[in-house]
DRENLO-447731 format. One record per residue (C-alpha): residue number from 1; x, y, z. Coordinates in Angstrom, 3 decimals, m for minus. Example, Ala and Ser with C-alpha at 12.3 -4.5 7.8 and 13.67 -1.06 7.14 Angstrom:
<mikols>
   resi          x          y          z
      1     12.300     m4.500      7.800
      2     13.670     m1.060      7.140
</mikols>
This chain:
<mikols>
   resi          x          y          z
      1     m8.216     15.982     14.465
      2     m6.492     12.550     15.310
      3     m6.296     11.638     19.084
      4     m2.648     10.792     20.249
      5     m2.720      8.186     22.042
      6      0.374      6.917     24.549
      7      2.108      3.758     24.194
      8      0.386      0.869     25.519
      9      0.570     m2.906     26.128
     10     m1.111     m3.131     22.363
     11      2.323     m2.200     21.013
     12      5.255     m3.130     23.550
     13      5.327     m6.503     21.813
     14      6.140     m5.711     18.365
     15      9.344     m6.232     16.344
     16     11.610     m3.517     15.080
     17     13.425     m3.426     11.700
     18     16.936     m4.345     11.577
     19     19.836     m1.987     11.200
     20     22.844     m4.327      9.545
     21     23.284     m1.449      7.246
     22     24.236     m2.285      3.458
     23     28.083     m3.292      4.162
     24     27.322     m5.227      7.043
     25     24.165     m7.194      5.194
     26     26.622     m7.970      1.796
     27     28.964     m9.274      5.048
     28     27.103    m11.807      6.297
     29     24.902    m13.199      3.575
     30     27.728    m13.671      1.454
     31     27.757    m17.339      1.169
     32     24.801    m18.313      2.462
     33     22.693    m20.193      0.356
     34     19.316    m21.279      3.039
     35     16.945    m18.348      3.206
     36     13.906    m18.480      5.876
     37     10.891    m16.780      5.862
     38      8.755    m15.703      8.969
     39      5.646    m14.770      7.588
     40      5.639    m15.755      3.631
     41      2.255    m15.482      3.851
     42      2.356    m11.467      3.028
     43      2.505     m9.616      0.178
     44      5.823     m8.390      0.149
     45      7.355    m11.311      2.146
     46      6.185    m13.999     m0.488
     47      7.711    m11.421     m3.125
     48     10.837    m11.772     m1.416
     49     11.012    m15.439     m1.106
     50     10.306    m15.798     m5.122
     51     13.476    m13.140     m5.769
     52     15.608    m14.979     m3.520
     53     14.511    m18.424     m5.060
     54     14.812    m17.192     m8.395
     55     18.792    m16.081     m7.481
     56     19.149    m19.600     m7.127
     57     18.537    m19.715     m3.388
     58     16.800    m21.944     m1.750
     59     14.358    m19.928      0.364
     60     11.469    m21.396      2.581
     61      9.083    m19.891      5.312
     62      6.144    m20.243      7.240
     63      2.418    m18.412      8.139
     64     m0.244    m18.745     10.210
     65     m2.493    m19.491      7.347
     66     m2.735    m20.808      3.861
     67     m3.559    m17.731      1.499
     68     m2.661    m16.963     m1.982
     69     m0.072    m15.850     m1.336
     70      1.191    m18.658      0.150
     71     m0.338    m20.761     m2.955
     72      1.795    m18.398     m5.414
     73      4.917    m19.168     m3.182
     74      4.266    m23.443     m3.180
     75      3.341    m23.155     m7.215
     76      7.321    m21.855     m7.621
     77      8.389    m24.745     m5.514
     78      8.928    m22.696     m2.047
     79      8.359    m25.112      1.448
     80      6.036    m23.434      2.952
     81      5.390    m24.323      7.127
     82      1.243    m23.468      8.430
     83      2.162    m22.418     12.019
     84      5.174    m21.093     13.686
     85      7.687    m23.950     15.130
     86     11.538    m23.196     16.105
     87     12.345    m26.679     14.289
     88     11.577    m25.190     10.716
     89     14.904    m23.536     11.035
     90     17.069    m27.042     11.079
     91     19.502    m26.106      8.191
     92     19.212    m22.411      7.237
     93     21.360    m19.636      7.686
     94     19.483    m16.571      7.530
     95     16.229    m15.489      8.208
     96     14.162    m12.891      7.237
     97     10.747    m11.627      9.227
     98      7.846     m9.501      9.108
     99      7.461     m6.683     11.237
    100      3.754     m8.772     11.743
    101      5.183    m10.971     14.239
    102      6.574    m10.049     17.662
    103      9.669    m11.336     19.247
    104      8.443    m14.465     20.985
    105      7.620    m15.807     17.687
    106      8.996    m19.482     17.955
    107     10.794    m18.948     14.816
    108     12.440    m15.376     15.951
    109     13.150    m16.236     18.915
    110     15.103    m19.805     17.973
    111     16.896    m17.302     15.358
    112     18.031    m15.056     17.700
    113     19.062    m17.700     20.065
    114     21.148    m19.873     17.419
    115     22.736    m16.693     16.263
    116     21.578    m16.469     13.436
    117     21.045    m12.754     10.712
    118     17.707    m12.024     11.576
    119     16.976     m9.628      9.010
    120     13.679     m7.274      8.487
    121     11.769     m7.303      5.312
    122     12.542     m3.617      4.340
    123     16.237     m4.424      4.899
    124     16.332     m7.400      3.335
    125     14.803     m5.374     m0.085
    126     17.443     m2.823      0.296
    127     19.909     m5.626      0.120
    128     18.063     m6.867     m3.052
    129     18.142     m3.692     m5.055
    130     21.233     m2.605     m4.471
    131     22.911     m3.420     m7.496
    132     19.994     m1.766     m9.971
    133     21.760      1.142    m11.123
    134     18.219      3.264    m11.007
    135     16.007      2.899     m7.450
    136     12.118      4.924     m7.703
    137     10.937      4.640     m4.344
    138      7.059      5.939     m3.861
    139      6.192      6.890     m0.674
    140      3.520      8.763      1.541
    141      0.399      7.925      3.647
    142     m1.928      7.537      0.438
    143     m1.846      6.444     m3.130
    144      1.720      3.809     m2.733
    145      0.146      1.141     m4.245
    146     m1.600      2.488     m7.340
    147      1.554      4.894     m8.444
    148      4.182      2.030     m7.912
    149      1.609      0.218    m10.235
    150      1.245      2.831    m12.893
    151      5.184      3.614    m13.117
    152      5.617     m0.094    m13.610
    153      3.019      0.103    m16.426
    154      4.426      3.138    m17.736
    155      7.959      1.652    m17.779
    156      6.482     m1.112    m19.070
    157      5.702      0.360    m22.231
    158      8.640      2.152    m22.694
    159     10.308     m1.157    m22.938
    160     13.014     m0.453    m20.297
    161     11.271     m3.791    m18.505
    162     11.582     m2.659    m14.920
    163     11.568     m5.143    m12.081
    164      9.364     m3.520     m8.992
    165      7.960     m4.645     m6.043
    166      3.835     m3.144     m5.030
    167      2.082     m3.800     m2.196
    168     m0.738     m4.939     m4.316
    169     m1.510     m7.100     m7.234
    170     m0.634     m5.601    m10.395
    171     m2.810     m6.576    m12.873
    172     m0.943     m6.793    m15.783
    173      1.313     m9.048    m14.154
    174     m1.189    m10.682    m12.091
    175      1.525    m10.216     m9.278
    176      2.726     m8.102     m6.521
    177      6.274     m7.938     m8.044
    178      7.657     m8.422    m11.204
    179     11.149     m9.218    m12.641
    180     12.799     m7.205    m15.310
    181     16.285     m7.400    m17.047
    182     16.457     m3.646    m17.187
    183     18.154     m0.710    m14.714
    184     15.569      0.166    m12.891
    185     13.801     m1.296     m9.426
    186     10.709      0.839     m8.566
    187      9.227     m0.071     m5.323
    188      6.556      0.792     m2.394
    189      8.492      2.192      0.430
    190      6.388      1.556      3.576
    191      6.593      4.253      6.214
    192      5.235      1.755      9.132
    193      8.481      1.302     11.930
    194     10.194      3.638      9.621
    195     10.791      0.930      6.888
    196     11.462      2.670      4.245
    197     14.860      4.139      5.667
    198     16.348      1.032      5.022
    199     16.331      2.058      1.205
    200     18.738      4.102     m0.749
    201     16.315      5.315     m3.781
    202     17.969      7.322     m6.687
    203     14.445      9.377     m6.979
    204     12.215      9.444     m3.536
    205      8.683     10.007     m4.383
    206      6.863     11.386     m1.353
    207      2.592     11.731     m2.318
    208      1.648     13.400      0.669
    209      2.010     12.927      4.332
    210     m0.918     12.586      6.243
    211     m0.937     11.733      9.854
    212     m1.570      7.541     10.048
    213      0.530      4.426     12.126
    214     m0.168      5.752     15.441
    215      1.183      2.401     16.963
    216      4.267      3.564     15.529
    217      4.294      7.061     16.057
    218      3.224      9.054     18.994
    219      2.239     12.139     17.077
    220      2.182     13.983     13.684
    221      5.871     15.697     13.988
    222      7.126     12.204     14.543
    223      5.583     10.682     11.327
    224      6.676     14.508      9.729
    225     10.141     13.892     10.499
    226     10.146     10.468      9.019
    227      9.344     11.264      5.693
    228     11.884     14.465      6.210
    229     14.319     11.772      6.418
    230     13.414      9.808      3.495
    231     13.374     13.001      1.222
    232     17.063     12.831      2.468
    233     18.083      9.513      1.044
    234     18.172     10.446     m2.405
    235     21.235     13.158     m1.613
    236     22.690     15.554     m4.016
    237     23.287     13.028     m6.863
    238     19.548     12.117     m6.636
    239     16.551     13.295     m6.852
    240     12.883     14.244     m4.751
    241      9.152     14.194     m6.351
    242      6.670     15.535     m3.803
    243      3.027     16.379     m3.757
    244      2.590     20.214     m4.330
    245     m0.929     19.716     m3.048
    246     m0.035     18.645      0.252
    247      1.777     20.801      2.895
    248      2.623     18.380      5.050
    249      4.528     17.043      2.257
    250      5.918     20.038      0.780
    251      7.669     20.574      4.583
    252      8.818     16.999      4.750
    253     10.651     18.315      1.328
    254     12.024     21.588      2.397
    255     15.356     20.532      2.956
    256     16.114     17.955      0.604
    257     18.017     18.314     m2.617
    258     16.574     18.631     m6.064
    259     13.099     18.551     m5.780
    260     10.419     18.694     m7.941
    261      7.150     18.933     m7.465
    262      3.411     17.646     m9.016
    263     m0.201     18.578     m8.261
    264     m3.250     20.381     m9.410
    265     m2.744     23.746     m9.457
    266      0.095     25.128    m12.306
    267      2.484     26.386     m9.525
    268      3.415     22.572     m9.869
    269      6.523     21.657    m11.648
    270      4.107     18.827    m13.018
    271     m0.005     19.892    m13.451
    272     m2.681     19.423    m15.465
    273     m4.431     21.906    m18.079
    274     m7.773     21.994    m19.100
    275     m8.660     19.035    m16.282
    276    m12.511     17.623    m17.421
    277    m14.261     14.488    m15.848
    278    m16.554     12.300    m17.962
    279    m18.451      9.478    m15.416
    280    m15.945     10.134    m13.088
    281    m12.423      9.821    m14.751
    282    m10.380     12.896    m15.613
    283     m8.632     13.990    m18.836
    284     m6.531     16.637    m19.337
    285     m3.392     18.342    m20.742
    286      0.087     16.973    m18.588
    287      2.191     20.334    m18.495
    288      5.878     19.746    m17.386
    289      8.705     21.795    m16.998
    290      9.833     21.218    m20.595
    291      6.421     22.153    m22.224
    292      3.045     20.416    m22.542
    293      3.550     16.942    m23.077
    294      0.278     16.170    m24.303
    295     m3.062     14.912    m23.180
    296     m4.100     12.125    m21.256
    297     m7.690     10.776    m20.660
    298     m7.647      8.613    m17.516
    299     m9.654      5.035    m17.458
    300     m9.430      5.215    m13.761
    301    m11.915      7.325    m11.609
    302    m11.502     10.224     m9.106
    303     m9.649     13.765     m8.265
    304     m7.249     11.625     m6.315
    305     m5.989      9.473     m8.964
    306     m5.897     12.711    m11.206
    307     m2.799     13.535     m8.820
    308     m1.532      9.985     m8.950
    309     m1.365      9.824    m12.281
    310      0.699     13.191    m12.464
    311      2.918     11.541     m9.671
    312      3.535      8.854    m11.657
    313      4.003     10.735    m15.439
    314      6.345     13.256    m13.222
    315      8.686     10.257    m12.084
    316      8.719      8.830    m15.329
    317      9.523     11.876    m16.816
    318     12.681     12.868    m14.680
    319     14.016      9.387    m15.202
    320     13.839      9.772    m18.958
    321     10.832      7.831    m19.944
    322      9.756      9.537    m23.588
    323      6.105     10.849    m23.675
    324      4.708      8.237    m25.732
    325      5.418      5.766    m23.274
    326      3.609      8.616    m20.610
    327      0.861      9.063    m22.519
    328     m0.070      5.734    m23.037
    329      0.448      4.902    m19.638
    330     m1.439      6.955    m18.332
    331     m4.481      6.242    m20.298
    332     m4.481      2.944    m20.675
    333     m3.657      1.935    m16.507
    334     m6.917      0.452    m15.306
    335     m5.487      0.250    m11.609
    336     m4.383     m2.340     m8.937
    337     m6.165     m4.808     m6.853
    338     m8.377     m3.396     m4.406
    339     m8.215      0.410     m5.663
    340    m11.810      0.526     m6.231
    341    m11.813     m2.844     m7.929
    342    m15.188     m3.659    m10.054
    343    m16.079     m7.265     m8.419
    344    m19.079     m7.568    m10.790
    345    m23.163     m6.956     m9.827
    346    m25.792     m8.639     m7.715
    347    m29.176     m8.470     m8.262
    348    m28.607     m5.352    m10.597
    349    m26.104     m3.348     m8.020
    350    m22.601     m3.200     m8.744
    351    m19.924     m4.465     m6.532
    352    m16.162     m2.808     m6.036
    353    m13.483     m3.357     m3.421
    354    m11.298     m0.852     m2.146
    355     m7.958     m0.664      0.484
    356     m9.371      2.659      1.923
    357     m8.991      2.337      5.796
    358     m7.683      6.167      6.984
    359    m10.594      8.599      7.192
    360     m8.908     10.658      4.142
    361     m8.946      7.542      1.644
    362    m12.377      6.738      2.829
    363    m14.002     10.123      1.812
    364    m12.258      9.894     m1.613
    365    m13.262      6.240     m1.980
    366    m16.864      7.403     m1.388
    367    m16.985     10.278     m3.488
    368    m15.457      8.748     m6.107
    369    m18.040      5.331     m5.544
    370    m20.779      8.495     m5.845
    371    m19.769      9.910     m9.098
    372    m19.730      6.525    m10.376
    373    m22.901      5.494     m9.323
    374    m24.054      8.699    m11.449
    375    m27.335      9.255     m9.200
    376    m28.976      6.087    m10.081
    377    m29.183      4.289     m6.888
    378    m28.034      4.470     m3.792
    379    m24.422      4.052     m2.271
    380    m23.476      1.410     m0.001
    381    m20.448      0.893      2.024
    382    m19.275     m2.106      3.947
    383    m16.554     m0.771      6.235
    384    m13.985     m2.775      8.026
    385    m11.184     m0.807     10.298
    386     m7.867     m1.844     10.373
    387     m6.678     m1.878     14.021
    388     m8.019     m0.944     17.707
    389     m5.375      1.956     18.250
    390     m6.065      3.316     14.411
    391     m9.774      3.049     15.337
    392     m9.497      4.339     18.331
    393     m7.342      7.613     17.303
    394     m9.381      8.658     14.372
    395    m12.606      7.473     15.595
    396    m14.191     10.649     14.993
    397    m13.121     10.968     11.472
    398    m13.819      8.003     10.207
    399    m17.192      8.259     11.338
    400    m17.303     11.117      9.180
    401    m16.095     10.124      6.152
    402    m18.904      7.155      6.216
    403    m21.653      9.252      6.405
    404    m20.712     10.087      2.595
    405    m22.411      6.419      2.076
    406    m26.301      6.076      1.599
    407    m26.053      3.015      4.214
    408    m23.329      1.680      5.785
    409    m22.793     m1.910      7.183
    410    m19.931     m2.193      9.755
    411    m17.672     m4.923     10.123
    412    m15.506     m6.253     13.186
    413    m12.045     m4.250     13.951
    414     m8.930     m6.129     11.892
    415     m7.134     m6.707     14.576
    416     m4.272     m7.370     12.636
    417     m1.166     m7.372     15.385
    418     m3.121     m5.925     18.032
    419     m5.293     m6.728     20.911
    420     m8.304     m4.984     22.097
    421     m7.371     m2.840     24.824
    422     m9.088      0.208     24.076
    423    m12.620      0.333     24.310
    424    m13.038     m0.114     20.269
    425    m15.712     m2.325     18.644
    426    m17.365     m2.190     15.205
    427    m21.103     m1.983     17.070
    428    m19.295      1.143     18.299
    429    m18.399      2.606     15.579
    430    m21.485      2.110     13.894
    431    m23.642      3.735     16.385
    432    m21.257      6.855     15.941
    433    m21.857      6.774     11.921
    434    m25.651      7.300     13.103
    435    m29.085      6.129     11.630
    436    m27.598      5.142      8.347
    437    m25.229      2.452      9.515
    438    m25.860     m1.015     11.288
    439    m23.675     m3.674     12.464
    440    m25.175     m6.765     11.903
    441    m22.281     m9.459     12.882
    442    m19.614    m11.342     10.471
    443    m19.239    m10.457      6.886
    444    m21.788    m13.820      6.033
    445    m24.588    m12.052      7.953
    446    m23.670     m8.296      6.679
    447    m24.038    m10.425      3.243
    448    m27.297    m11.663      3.787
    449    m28.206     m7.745      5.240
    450    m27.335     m6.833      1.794
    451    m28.843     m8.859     m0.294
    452    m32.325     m7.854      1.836
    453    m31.887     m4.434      0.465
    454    m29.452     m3.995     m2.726
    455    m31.873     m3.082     m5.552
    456    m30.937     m2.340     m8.866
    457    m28.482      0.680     m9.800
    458    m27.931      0.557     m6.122
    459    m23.663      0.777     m5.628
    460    m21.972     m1.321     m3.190
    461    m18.218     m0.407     m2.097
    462    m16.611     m2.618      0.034
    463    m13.722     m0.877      2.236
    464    m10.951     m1.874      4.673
    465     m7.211     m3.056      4.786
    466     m7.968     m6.497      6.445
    467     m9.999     m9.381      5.075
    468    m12.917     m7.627      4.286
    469    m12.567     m8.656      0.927
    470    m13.990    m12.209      2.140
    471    m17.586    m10.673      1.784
    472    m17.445    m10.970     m2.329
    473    m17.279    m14.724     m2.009
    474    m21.063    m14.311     m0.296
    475    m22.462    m12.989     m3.786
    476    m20.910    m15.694     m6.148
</mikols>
């Protein structure tokens, strides 16, 4: 059970997402032609940069660090500012920020002072989809990433060429984002600050809704009545996909209009028949309201994207995609950066990378790591937590879920927009994992831990929402 923990100074600090509302936001940015970014240097916020530059904007921004996303930004011609100054905004007209930096942000602040639309990231999406005729917006507290992915695939191949926006790489398009010249905008609509109100989706996807962002809410019925509301958004012209598998999200449902529903067992609207695994990746029969629609044989592993793959077919489904384009989709998806991610082998162990940072998307990360590793070797995990009051809250848990691993190597908290104010450490963690786990230092010396005792067959999965990723560049 997560602890609840009260509001402290780690949180008084942070930003909140605008509330223009659509009218308002058409209002003022109609004219303005000088876009700035606070905090380009993220995933979505360099996606939004490159759609406002490539309306024929000019759009610039700024970031603590170089990155690649920053790179991506600079190779389409975007300024880009390293470090946060109030004179970057000589000349522009709007600005748009990450809920990553906190109100005395230079930048911010300078906005907010001059007068000018200071307008959140989820906002400022809501603003840019408005006018695609057909909105999927995938929500929940696991699985975003990887079913805004597959959709996009799946569209893909039905040739309605989609433009979305994931909060990770897509591989096909070797992108975050991509833009189509069809109807349809499928995106990842973040719960964290209640983002993903800001949209108006056509068809809300809701996963499941697991209890997570304790910085942003105070307890479970808060988060509960969150995604409540954005089952909501949809209305009665619209529609609702939720996770039949998941209670939390069946209540978050229970209201809303015209709702469907996927999941494992066959009291789901969509479900699988005659589910087998082979090394860890699942085939079976997709069954849909209509009749079966025929069978799909997955090339990514684990139960859990068994269920995000029916997520995925459903939405595809109800917005009229034909089965071929389903069935290919499905099969032929070979997932997202940093959803268990092969990274290649070291000394006869393989290496993959995966997101997983709540206790629940560890354990599946691990069990699925285990059925690929087959019983060969043994099953690593470096483990890096994202955030003191996350840590802190489902300390316990998380603890839990690593002892799935073989041996575990624990990295320093992510801070990410925090400070340390609550007794967390990764030493401390590790010492609750027990005998199997160690914390050694930085990822160079948990590196040099593993390359002591990685033998071959032995699997190495690499987990955390931060930088973690950094480690890989130790076994090149």
């Amino acid at each position: 059970m997560a602890i609840i923990l009260q509001k402290t100074g780690v949180f008084d600090m942070a930003t909140q997402n605008s509330s223009f509302g659509q009218a308002r936001l058409e209002k003022l940015l109609a004219g303005v032609r000088r876009v700035f970014f606070i905090g380009i240097g993220g995933v979505h916020m360099s996606t939004l940069a490159l759609m406002t530059h490539w309306r024929g904007l000019y759009a610039a921004g700024s970031d603590r660090v170089e990155n690649e996303h920053t790179a991506r930004v600079r190779r389409a011609g975007i300024p880009v500012f390293i470090g946060h100054d109030a004179a970057h905004l000589a000349g522009f007209e709007a600005v748009v920020y990450t809920l990553a930096v906190g109100p005395e942000n230079p930048e911010y602040a300078a906005a907010a002072a001059q007068g000018l639309p200071l307008i959140s990231r989820a906002e400022y999406l809501a603003y840019l989809m408005s006018p695609y005729p057909c909105r999927i917006g995938v929500a929940g507290s696991h699985g975003k990433s990887t079913v805004t992915a597959w959709l996009t695939e799946i569209f893909h191949l039905a040739r309605r060429s989609p433009t979305a926006v994931c909060g990770a790489v897509m591989r096909r398009y070797r992108a975050p984002f991509t833009l189509g010249t069809g109807r349809d905008f499928i995106f990842e609509a973040c719960e964290y600050q209640r983002s993903f109100l800001a949209f108006r989706p056509t068809l809300a996807v809701l996963l499941n809704a697991a209890y997570d962002h304790v910085d942003a809410y105070p307890d479970p019925a808060a988060l509960q009545d969150a995604f409540a509301r954005f089952a909501a958004l949809p209305g009665e012209g619209g529609r609702v996909l939720a996770g039949a598998d998941d209670e939390a999200a069946l209540q978050a449902v229970r209201t809303a209009a015209n709702v469907s529903t996927f999941g494992l067992a066959e009291t789901a609207d969509y479900h699988p028949l005659d589910l087998t695994f082979y090394r860890g990746r699942g085939s079976f029969l997709l069954a849909a309201p209509t009749g079966v629609i025929g069978r799909a044989t997955l090339s990514v592993p684990g139960v859990h994207n068994v269920k995000n793959a029916l997520a995925a077919a459903a939405a595809a489904h109800l917005s009229g995609v034909d089965a071929t384009a389903i069935l290919s989709g499905l099969s032929g998806f070979s997932g997202a950066a940093r959803r268990m991610e092969y990274r290649g082998q070291w000394g006869g162990a393989r290496l993959y990378d995966d997101y997983a940072h709540h206790p629940d998307e560890i354990a599946a990360a691990l069990s699925t790591a285990r059925g690929l590793a087959g019983g060969a070797g043994r099953l690593f995990a470096v483990f890096q937590s994202h955030t003191y009051s996350r840590t802190a809250a489902f300390f316990d848990p998380i603890a839990a879920s690593l002892r799935l691993a073989d041996r575990v190597f624990v990295a320093d908290i992510y801070p990410a927009r925090e400070t340390e104010t609550l007794g967390m450490s990764g030493e401390k963690l590790a010492a609750a994992v027990g005998e199997k786990a160690a914390y050694v230092g930085d990822l160079p010396a948990i590196a040099a831990a593993l390359k002591r005792e990685l033998a071959p067959g032995d699997l190495l999965l690499v987990m955390g929402a931060g930088d973690v990723d950094r480690i890989f560049a130790e076994f090149s």
